[in-house]
N, C-alpha and C positions, 0 to 999 in steps of 0.2 A: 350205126345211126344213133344219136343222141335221144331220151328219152325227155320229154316233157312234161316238166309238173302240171298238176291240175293249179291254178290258180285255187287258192283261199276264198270262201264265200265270202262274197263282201260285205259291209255293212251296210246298216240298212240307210246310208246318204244317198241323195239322190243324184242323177248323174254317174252311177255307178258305170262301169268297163271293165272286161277283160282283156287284158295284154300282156300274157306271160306265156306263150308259146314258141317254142324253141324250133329250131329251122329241122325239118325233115319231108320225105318225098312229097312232090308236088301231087296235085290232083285225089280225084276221090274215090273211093273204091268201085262205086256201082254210078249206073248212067241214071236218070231221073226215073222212077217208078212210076205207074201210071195208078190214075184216082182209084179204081176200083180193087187194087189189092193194100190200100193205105186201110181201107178198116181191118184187115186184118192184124197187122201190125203195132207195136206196143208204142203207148203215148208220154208223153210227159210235159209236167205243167212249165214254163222260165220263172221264177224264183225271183231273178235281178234283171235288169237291162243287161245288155248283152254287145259288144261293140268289136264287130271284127279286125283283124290287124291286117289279116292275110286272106287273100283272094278262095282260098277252101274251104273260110271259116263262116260259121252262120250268124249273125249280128240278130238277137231278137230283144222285143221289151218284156218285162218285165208281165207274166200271165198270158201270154201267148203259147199256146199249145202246140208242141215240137213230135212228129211224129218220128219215129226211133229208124233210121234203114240199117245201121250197125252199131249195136253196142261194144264193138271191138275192133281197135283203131291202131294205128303204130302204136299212140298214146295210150296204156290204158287207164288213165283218166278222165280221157276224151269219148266223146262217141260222136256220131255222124248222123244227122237226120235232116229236114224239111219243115216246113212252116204248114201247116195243117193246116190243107185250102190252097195253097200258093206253092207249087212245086221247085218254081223257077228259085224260092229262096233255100238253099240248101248248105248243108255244109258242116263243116266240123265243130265241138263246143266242149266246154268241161262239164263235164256229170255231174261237177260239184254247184252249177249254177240251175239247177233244175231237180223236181220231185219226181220220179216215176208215177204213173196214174194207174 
């Protein structure tokens, strides 16, 4: 399996995207978590907008809080988490577009 860079922080233009993601296994590691084990779980701030390519990925704006389900991913640049509040949006992103909290 081919490994995928993290995307480069982008600058701070607006309309910013991510789209540097290299083709590897579909789908995602774990099924949706339910609300009351997400406080347990580690957070982190988006950084930049956020614009997915691929059906796995998690598309967020820019200060929307991403709660973490795997910080370790085929990618390890990437990690895998949830929109904080909103389950249904989930999915894969670069570590390098978000702060840990």
């Amino acid at each position: 399996m081919k490994k995928r860079a993290a995307p480069p922080p982008p600058s701070l233009a607006s309309g910013t995207v991510c789209h540097t993601r290299t083709p590897s296994d579909p789908g995602l590691s774990q099924s949706p978590s339910s609300a009351r084990h997400d406080s347990l779980k580690p957070r982190c701030k988006a950084l930049y907008d956020c614009e997915a390519d691929r059906e796995d990925e998690l598309s967020f704006s820019e200060g929307e809080i991403i709660v973490i389900i795997s910080e370790t991913t085929d990618d390890e640049e990437w990690m895998e988490g949830m929109i904080e509040g909103e389950p249904q949006r989930r999915g894969v992103f670069p570590a390098s577009f978000v702060h840990m909290l």
